[in-house]
Residue, then its C-alpha position, 0 to 999 in steps of 0.5 A: x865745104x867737103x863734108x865728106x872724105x873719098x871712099x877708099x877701096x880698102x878694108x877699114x874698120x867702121x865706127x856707127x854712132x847712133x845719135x838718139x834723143x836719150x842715148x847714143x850707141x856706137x857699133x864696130x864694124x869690121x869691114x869684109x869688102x870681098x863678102x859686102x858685110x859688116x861683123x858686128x862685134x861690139x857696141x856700148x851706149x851712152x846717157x846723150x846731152x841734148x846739146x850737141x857741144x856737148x856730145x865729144x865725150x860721150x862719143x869718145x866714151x862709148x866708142x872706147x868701150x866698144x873698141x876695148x870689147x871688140x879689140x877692134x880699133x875704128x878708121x871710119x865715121x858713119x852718123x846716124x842722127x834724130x829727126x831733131x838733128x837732121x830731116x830728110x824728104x823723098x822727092x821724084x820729078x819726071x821729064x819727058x825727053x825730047x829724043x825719045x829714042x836716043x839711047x840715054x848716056x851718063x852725060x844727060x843723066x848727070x845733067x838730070x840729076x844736078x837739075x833734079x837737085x836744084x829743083x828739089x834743093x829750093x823746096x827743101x830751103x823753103x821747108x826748112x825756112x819754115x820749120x825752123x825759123x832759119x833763113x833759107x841760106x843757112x839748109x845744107x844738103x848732108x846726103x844724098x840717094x836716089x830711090x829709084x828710076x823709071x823709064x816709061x813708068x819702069x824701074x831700072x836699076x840702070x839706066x844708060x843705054x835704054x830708050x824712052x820719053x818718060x824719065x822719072x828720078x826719085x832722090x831722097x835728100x837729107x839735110x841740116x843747119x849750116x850750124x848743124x853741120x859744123x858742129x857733126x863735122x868737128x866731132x868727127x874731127x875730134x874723135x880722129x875718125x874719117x867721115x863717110x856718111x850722115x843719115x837720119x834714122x828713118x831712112x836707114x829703116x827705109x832703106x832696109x825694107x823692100x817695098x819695090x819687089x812687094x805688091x803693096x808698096x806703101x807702108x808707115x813706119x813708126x819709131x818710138x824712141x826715148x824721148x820722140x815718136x818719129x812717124x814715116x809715110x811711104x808711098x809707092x815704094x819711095x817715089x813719096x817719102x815724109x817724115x813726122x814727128x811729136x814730143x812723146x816717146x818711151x820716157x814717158x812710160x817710164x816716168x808714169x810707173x817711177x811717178x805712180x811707184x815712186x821710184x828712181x827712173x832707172x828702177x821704172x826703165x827695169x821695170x818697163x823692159x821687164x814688163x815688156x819682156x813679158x817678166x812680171x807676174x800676171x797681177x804686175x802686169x794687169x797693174x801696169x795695163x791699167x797704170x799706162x793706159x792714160x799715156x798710151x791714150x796721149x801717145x796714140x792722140x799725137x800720132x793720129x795728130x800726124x796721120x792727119x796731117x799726112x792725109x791733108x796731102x796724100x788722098x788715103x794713107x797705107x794699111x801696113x804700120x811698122x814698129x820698131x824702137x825700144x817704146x814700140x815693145x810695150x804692151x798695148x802700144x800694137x793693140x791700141x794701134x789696131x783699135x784705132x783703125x783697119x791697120x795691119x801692125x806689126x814689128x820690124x823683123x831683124x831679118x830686113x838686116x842683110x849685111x849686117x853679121x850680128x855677133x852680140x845680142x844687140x835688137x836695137x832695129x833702128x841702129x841695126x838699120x844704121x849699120x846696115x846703111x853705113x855698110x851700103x854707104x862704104x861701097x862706091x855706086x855709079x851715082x854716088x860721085x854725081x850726087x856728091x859733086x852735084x850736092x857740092x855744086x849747088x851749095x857753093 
């Protein structure tokens, strides 16, 4: 099965969908290949049905209303999708060579890499085996990237021609059902639209960030969505790389105001971004303080569920949290984060967003990552073509 269509060198217009758990937005892009940046002229958002069955129509009209604002028509597809829809794992294996010496030339390399996804392909059947139930034979690899490459415990951004013994590969996979996959590809086709690049929203905000060139390379990412908090550990600038999740996200302030004031949960989502925003009167706000307060206990009880879970593995856990996503806004979510331990907390800046030129007024963190990475994705790497041959190979 190709699941994706070869990069062309021409300029073409990109269409990014950003698949969330309660809307979908669809951003156009024009392409400046010359300049390595995306125009962002327009977007639109959508309500999402959970069933992706259902989704064409939605695409379509979101897409349309973005076309028409922009007078851009698109040519290429980039999906970004929710944890529910596609996971991905950050996975590093090392081998000591036996020749350490000899200079390191693309044939061994290619021959790492297809090793390094077998390795890391069978754990990911096994992982999804026991997440879903599923049988191990229906996982399917969607994308792949690799984070980085160590020569002797050193980063290389290129590693042929180099010498050494120790050859660490640091891959991050992102894959699916087979059902999934179908169903993603024949929206594609349906929307009339060339395929280039699936990712989960994580990565997108991983890949954002520059943890290589920092001293602290360890970070938490937290992205609290409609209907999903989604938490990411980073370790050592990506050589670990884990993702979480729970049922609890910003629907859930919005349903205890449009509950406690008995009004329809549009008018509480008006209200719960006002109060965001700082909008409301000093009283409104101490009624809300306390109103949510229950709930952001709930939310703050699943995310120490996953910090848990993530310290079962890993020995101690970073210091630094980032929050993005339209429920990370609210009032008390950062406070109650820093109560909870030593945690330095603190938004995602819009600044992390290099090639993207943002003409709307746009602030969605996580869908501008996506189109940061679509961008990234459009362009061909030395390693691109090996990954995607390897990823075809070892699913045949």
């Amino acid at each position: 099965m190709r699941i994706l269509k070869k990069k062309s060198a021409k300029n073409k217009n990109l269409i990014v969908l950003d698949i969330g758990t309660q809307f979908l937005k669809a951003i156009v892009l024009e392409v400046d290949k010359e300049r390595k940046k995306g125009i962002l002229h327009s977007w639109a958002k959508e309500k999402i049905s959970a069933d992706l069955n259902d989704i064409y129509p939605i695409c379509q009209k979101a897409i349309t209303k973005a076309e028409k604002k922009a007078n851009i028509k698109g040519e290429e597809l980039f999906l970004g999708v929710n944890c529910e829809i596609a996971q991905g794992v950050g996975t590093t294996f090392c081998f000591k060579r036996e020749k350490p010496k000899r200079k390191i030339d693309s044939t061994e390399l290619k021959y790492l890499v297809q090793k390094v996804q077998w390795k890391a392909f069978d754990k990911i059947r096994k992982s999804f085996a026991l997440e879903t139930g599923l049988s191990e034979t229906k996982a399917k690899l969607v994308n792949a990237n690799i984070i980085d490459i160590k020569i002797d415990n050193s980063s290389v951004a290129n590693p042929l021609g180099f010498q050494g013994e120790i050859l660490c590969l640091t891959i991050f996979n992102t894959y699916t059902s087979s059902d999934c996959l179908e169903k993603l590809i024949k929206l594609a086709d349906q929307l009339e639209l060339e395929l280039i690049g699936i990712s989960p929203s994580f990565y997108a905000l991983f890949n954002c960030f520059d943890l290589e060139n920092q001293t602290d390379k360890n970070a938490l990412i937290i992205d609290v969505g409609g209907k999903i908090t989604e938490v990411g550990l980073i370790k050592n600038g990506g050589e670990t790389i884990r993702t979480k999740s729970f049922n609890l996200g910003g629907q859930v302030f919005t349903k205890t105001i449009a509950d406690f004031l008995e009004l329809k949960r549009n008018e509480a989502e008006i209200i719960k971004i006002k109060y965001a925003k700082g909008e409301l009167s000093s009283k409104a706000k101490k009624k809300l303080q306390k109103l949510l307060s229950s709930s952001i206990s709930s939310w703050l009880s699943g995310i120490k569920v996953v910090l848990d879970d993530f310290s079962k593995k890993h020995k101690s856990l970073p210091l630094k949290i980032f929050l993005c996503g339209g429920g990370s806004k609210l009032p008390g979510i950062k406070e109650a984060l820093k109560k909870k331990s030593n945690f330095q907390v603190k938004s995602i800046s819009p600044q992390i967003i290099i090639k993207v030129e943002n003409r709307t007024k746009l602030d969605n963190i996580p869908c501008l990552a996506l189109a940061d990475l679509a961008l990234k994705s459009s362009e061909t790497t030395m390693f691109s073509s090996t990954l995607k041959r390897v990823m075809r190979l070892i699913q045949e």
